[in-house]
Residue frames as qw, qx, qy, qz and C-alpha x, y, z in Angstrom:
[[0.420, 0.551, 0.715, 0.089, 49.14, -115.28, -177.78],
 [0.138, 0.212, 0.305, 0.918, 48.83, -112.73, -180.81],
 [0.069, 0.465, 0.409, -0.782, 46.50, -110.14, -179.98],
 [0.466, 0.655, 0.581, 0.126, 43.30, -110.19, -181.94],
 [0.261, 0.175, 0.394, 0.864, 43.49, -107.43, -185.08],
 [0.175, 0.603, 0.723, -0.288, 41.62, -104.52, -184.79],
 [0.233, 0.319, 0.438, 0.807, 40.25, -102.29, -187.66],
 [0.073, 0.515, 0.261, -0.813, 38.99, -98.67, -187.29],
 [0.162, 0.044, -0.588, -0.791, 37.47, -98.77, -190.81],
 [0.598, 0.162, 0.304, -0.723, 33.93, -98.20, -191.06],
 [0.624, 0.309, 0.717, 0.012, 31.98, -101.59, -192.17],
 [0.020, 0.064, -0.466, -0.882, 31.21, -100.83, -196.18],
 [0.356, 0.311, 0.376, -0.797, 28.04, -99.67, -196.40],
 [0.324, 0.083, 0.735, 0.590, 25.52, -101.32, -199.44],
 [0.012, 0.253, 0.384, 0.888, 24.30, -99.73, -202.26],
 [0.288, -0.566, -0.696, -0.335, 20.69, -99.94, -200.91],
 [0.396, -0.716, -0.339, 0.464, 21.40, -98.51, -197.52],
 [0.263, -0.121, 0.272, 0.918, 23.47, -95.54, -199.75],
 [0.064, -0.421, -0.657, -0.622, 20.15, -95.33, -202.25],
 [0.347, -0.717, -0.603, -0.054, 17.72, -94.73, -199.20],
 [0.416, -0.615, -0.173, 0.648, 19.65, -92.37, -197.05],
 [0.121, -0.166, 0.249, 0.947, 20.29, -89.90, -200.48],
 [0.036, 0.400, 0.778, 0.484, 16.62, -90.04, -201.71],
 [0.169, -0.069, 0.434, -0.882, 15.42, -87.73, -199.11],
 [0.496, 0.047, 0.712, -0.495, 13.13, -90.00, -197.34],
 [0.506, 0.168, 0.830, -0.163, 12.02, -91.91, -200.74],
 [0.447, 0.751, 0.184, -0.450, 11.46, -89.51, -202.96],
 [0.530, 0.723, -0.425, -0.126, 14.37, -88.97, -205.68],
 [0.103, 0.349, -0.367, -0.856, 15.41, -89.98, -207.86],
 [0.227, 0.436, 0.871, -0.005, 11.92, -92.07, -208.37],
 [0.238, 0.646, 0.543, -0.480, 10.10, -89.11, -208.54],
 [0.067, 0.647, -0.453, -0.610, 12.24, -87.91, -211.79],
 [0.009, -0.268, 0.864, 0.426, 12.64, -91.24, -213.34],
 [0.311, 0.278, 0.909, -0.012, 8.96, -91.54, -213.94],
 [0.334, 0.807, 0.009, -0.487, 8.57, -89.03, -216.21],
 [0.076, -0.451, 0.663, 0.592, 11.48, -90.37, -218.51],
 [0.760, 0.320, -0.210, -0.525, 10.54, -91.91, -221.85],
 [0.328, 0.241, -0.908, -0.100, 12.28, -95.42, -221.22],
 [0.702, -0.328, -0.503, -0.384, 10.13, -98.24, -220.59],
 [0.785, -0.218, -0.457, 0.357, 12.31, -99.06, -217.22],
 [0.523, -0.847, -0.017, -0.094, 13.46, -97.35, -213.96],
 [0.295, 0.709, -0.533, 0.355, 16.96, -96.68, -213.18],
 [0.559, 0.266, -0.689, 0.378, 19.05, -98.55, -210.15],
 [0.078, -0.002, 0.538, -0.840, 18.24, -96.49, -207.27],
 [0.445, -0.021, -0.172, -0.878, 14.56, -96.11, -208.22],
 [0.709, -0.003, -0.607, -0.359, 13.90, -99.59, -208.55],
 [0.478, -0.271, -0.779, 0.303, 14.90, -100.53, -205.36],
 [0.147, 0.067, 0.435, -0.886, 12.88, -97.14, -203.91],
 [0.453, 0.004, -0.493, -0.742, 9.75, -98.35, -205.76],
 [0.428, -0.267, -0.857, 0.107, 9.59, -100.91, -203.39],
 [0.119, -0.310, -0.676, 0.658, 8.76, -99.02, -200.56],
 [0.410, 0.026, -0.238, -0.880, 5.65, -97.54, -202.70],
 [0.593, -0.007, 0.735, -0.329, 4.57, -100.62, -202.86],
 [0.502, 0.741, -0.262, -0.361, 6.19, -101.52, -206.39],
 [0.733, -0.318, 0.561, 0.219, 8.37, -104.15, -208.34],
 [0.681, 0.570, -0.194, -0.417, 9.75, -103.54, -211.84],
 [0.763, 0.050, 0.628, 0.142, 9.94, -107.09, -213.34],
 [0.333, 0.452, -0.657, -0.502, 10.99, -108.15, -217.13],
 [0.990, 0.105, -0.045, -0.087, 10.37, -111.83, -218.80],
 [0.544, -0.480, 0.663, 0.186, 13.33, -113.74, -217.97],
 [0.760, 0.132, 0.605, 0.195, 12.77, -115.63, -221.28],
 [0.278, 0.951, 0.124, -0.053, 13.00, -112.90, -223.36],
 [0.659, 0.144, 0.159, 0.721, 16.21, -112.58, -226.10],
 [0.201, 0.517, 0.346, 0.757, 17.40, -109.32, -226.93],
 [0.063, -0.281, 0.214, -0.933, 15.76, -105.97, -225.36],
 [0.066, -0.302, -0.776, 0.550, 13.85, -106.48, -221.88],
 [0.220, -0.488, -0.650, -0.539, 10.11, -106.19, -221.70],
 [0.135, 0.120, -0.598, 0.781, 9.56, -104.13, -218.73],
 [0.458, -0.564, -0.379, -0.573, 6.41, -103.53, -216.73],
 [0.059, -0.347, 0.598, -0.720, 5.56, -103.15, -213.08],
 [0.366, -0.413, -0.826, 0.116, 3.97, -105.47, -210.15],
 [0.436, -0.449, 0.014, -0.779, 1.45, -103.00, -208.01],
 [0.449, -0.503, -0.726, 0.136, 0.55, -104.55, -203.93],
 [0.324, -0.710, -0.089, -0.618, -1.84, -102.97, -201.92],
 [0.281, 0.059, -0.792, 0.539, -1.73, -102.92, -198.45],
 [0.705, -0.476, -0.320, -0.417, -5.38, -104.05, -196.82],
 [0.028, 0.253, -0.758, 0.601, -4.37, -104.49, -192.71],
 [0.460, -0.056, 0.710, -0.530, -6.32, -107.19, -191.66],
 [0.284, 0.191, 0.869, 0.357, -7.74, -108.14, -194.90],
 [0.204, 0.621, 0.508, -0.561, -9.96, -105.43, -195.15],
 [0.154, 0.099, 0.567, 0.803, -11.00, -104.31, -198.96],
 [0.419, 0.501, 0.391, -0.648, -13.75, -101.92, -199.13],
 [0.599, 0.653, 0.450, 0.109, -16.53, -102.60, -202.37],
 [0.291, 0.948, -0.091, -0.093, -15.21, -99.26, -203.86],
 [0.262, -0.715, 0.603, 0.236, -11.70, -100.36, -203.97],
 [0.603, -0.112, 0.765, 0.197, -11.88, -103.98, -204.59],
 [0.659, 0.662, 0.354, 0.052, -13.99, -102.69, -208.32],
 [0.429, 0.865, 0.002, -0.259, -11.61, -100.79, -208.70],
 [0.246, -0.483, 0.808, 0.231, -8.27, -102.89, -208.80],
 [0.663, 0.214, 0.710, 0.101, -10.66, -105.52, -210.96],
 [0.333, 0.901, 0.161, -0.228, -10.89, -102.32, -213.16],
 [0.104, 0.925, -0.277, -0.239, -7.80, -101.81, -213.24],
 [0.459, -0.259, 0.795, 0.300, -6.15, -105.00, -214.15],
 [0.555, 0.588, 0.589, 0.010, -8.59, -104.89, -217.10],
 [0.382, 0.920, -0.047, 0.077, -7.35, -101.19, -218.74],
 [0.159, -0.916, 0.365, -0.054, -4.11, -101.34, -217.31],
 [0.675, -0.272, 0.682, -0.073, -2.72, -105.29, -216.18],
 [0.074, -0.233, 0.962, 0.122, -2.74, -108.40, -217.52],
 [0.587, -0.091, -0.582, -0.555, -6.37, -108.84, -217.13],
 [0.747, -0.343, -0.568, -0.054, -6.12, -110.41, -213.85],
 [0.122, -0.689, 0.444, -0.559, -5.73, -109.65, -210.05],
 [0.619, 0.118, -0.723, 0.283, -3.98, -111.98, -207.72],
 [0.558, -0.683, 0.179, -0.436, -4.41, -112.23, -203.98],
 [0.326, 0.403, -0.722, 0.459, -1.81, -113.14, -201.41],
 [0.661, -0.196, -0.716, 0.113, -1.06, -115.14, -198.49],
 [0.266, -0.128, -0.358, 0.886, -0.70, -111.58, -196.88],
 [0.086, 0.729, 0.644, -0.216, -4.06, -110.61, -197.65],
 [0.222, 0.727, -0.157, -0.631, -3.58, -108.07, -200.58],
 [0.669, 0.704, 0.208, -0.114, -4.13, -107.52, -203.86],
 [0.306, -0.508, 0.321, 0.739, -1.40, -107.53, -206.52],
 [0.568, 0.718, 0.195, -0.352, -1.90, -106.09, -209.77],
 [0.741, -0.115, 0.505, 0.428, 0.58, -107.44, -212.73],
 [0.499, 0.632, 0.524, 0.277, 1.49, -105.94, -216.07],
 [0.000, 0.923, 0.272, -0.272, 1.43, -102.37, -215.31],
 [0.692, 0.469, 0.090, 0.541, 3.53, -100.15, -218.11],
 [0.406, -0.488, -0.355, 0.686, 5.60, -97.36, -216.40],
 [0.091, 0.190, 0.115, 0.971, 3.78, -94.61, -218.15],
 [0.494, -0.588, -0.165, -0.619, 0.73, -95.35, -216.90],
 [0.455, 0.026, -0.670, 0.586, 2.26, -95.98, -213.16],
 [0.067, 0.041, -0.267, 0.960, 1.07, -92.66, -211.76],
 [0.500, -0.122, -0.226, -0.827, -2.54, -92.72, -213.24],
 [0.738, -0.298, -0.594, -0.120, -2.94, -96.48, -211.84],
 [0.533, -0.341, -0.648, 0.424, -1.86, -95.34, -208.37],
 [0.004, 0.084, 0.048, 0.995, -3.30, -92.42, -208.25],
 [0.624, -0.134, -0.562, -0.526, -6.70, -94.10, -209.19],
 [0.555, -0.188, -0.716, 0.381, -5.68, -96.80, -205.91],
 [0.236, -0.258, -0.544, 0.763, -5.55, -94.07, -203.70],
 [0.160, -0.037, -0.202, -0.965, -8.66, -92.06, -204.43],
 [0.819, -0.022, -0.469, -0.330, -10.61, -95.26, -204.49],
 [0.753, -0.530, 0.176, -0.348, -9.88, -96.02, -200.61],
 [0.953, -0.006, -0.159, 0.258, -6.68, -98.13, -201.35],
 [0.031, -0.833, 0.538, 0.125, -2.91, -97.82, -201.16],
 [0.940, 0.107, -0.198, 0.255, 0.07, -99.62, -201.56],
 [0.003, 0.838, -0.406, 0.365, 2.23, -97.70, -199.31],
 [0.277, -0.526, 0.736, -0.325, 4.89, -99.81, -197.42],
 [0.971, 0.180, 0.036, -0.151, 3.14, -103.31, -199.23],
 [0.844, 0.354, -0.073, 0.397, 6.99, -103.87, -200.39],
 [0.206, 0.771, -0.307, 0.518, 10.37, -102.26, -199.23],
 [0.552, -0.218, -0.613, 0.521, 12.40, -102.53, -195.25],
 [0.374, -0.328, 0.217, -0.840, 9.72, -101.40, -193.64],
 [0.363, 0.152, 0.708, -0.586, 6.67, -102.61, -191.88],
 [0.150, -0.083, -0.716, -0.677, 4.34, -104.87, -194.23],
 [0.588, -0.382, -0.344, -0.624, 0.89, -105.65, -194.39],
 [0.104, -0.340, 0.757, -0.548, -0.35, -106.30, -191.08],
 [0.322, 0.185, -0.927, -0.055, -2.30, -109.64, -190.28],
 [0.419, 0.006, 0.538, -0.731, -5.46, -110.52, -188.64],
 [0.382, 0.364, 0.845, -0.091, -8.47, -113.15, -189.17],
 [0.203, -0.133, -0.542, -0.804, -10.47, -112.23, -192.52],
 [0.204, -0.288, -0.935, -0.026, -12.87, -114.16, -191.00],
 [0.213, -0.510, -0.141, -0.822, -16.32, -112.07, -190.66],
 [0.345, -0.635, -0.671, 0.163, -17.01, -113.44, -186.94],
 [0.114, -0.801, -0.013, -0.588, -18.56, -110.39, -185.06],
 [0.679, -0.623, -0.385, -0.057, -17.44, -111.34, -181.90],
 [0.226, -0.880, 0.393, 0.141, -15.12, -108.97, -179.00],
 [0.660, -0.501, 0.432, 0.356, -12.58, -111.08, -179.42],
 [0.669, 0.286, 0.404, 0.554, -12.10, -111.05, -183.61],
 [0.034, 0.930, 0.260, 0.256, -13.09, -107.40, -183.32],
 [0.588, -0.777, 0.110, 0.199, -10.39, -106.72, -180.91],
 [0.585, -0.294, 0.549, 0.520, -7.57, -108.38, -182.71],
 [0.592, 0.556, 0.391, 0.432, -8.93, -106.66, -186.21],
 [0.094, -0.986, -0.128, -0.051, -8.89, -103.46, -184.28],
 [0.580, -0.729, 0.266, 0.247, -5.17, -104.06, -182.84],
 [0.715, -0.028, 0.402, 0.571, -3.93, -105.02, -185.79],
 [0.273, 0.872, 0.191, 0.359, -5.35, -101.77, -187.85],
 [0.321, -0.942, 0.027, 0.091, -3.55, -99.76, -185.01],
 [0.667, -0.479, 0.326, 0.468, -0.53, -101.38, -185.14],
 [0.576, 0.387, 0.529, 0.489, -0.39, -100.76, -189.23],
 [0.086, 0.947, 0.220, 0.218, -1.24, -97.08, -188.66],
 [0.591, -0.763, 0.143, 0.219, 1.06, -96.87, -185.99],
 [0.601, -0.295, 0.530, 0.521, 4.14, -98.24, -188.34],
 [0.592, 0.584, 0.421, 0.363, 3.28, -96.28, -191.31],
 [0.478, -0.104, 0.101, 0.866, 5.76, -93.86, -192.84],
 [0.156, -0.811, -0.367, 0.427, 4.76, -90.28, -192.02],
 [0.369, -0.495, 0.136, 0.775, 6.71, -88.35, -193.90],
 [0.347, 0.712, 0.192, -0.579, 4.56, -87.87, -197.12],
 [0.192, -0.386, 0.726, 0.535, 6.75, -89.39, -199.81],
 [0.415, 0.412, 0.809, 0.052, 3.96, -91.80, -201.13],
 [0.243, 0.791, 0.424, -0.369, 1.68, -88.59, -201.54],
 [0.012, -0.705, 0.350, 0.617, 4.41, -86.07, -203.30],
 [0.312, -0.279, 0.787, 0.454, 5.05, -88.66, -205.91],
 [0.139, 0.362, 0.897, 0.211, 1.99, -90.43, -206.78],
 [0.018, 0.788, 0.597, 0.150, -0.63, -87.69, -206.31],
 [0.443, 0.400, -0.023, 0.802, 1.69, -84.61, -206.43],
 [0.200, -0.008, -0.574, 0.794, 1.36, -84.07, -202.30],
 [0.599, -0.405, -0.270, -0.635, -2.60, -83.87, -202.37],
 [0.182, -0.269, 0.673, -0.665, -3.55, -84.18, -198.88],
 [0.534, -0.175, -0.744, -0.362, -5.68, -87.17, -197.74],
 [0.677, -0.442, -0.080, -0.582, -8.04, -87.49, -194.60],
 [0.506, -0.008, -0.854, 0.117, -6.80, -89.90, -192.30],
 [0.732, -0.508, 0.295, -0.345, -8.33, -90.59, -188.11],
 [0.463, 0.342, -0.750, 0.326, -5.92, -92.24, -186.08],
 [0.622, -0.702, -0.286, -0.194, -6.88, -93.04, -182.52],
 [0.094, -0.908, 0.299, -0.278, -5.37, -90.91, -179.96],
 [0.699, -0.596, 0.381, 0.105, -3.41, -93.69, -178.38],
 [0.870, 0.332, 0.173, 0.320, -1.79, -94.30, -181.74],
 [0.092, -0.970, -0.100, -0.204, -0.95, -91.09, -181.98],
 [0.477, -0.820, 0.174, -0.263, 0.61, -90.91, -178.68],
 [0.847, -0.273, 0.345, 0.299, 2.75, -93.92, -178.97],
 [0.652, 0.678, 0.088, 0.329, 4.10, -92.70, -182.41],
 [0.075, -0.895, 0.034, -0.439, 5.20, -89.69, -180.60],
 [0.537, -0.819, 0.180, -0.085, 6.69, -91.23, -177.36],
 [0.304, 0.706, -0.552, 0.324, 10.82, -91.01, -177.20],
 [0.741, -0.624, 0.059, -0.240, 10.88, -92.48, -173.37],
 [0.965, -0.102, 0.176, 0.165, 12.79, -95.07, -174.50],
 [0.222, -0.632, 0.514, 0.537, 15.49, -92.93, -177.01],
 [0.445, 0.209, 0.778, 0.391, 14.00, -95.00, -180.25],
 [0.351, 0.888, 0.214, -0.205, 12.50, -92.03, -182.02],
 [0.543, 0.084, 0.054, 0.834, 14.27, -89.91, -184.52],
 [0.092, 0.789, 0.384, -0.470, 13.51, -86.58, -183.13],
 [0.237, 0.762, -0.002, -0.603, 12.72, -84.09, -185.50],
 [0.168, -0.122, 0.843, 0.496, 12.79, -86.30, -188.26],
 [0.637, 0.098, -0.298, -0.705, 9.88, -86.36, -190.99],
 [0.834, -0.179, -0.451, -0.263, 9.74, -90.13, -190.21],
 [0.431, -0.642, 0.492, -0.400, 9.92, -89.95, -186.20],
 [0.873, -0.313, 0.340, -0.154, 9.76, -93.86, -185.92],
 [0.914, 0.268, 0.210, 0.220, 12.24, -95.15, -189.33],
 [0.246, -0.717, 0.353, 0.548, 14.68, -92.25, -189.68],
 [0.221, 0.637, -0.463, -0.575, 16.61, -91.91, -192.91],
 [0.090, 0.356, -0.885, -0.284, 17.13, -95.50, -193.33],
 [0.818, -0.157, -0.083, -0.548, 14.07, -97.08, -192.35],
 [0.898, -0.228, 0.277, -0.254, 14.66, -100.72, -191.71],
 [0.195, -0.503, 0.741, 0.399, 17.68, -103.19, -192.78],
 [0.144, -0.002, -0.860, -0.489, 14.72, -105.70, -194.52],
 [0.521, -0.388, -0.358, -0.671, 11.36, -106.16, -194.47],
 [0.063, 0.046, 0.846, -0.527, 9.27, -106.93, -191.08],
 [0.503, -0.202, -0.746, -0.388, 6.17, -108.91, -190.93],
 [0.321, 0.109, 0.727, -0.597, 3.64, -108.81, -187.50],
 [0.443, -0.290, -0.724, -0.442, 0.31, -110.74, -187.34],
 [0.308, -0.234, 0.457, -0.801, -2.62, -110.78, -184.87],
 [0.536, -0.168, -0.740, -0.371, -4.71, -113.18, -183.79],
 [0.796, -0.437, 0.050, -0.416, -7.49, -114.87, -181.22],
 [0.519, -0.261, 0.781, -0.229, -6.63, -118.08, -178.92],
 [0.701, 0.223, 0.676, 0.051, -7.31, -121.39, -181.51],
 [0.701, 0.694, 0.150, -0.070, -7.50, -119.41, -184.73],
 [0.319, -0.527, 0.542, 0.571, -3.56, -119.46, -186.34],
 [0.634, 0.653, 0.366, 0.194, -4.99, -118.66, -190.28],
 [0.158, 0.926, -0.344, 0.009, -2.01, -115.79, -190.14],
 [0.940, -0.001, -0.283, 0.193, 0.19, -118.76, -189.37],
 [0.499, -0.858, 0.044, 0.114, 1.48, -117.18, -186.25],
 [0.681, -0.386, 0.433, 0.448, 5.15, -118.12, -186.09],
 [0.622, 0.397, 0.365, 0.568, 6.08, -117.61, -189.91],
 [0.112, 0.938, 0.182, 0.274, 5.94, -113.67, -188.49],
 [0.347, 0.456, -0.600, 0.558, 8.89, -111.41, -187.08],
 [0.232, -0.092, 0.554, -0.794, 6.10, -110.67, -184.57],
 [0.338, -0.424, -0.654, -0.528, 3.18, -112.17, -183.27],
 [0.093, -0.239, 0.367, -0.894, 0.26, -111.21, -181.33],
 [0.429, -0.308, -0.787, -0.319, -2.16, -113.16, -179.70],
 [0.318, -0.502, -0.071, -0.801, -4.58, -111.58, -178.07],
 [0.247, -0.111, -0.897, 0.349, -5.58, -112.71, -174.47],
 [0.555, -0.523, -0.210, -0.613, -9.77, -112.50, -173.09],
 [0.214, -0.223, 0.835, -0.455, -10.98, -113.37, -170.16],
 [0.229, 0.166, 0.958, 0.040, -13.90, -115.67, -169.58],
 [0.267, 0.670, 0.474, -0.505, -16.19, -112.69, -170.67],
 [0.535, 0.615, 0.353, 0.458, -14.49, -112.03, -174.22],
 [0.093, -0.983, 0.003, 0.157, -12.83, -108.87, -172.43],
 [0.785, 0.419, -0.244, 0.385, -9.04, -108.32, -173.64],
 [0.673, -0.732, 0.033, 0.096, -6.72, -108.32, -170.82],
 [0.216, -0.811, 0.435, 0.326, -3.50, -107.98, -172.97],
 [0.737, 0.581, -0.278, -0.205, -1.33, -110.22, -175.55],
 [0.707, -0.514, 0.421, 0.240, 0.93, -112.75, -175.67],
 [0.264, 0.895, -0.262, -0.247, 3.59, -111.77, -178.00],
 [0.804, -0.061, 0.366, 0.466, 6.27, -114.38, -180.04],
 [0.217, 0.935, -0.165, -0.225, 9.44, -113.33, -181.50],
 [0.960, 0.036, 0.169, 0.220, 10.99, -114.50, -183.92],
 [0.381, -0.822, 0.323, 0.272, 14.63, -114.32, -183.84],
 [0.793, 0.577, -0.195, 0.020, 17.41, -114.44, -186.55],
 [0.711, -0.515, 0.280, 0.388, 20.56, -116.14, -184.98]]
């Protein structure tokens, strides 16, 4: 029998994985090409814009020279939208949008319309005003998933709490968001110490040590990943339609004794 063919040539690498690894961790050449005077974003930019939590769109119906303008999603983990935010995205689809603001099946806001000179001043505005849109878009970790529902009880409280962690836990560290949009002004966050701590632990060899982003390295992710959390009977995050899910186990007192955990697998 012929003897299978083997090739020492490295796989070819595509453009996107090329774009992400030279941008130093997200930054250029986005942070350049929004200063230019064309209405539109260059190649590389457009696909780093995602991981701002960005999309520049055109009209498809449209003869002749392209009508650019940009899509804007926050990222609200668990469905949370404080009052001070939510006026101000209704604000801002009014001076800025279309005039209207859209909610998803992921529980965020998106904001249509947006022209790329005022980009900076409408996400700037987001993040001042208790929002973001970091990591809403791009191969990373997206909005994480939990009941909206307002029950107070341990068990929806638990699984809003586990999913905030897990959303803190998988957010990119490395400051790109900040440098761009609000030229590296330093924001307040509280993490809890066990987030922290897991961010941080290597045990396994899945860190990148001494990397600005200890948990995504240069490349971050090959496509987007999607987790959800939830109680026993409630499946409004439609469990299964995530990479991950997490369903929270109580005992008979509403304590949480741990999680059972589906994964879904791409063959």
């Amino acid at each position: 029998p012929l003897k299978p063919e083997t090739s020492t040539a490295e796989p070819k690498r595509s453009k996107v994985e090329i774009f992400k690894e030279q941008s130093n961790f997200i930054r250029y050449p986005l942070n350049e090409e929004i200063y230019t005077d064309t209405p539109n974003i260059n190649e590389a930019s457009t696909q780093l814009i995602k991981f701002h939590g960005s999309y520049q769109q055109y009209n498809r119906d449209e003869r002749g020279t392209r009508s650019y303008s940009f899509m804007l999603r926050t990222k609200n983990p668990g469905g949370k939208v404080p009052n001070q935010l939510y006026l101000t995205m209704d604000d801002l689809a009014d001076q800025f949008g279309i005039g209207t603001l859209r909610l998803t099946t992921r529980q965020t806001f998106q904001l249509h319309g947006v022209l790329k000179k005022d980009l900076k001043t409408v996400m700037s505005t987001i993040i001042r005003n208790m929002g973001s849109t970091l990591g809403a878009c791009g191969d990373l970790n997206r909005n994480v998933l939990a009941p909206a529902a307002p029950f107070m009880t341990k068990e929806y409280k638990f699984a809003q709490e586990t999913a905030e962690n897990i959303a803190a836990l998988l957010t990119p560290q490395s400051g790109f968001y900040y440098d761009v949009w609000v030229d590296g002004e330093k924001f307040m966050t509280s993490e809890p110490p066990e987030v922290v701590k897991a961010r941080n632990d290597n045990s396994h060899g899945t860190n990148f040590p001494d990397s600005p982003e200890p948990i995504y390295g240069t490349q971050f992710l090959p496509r987007k990943f999607k987790i959800a959390v939830t109680v026993p009977t409630d499946n409004s995050v439609d469990i299964l339609t995530n990479d991950i899910g997490v369903v929270v186990v109580f005992d008979e007192d509403g304590e949480p004794q741990g999680f059972n955990i589906y994964v879904r697998l791409l063959l």
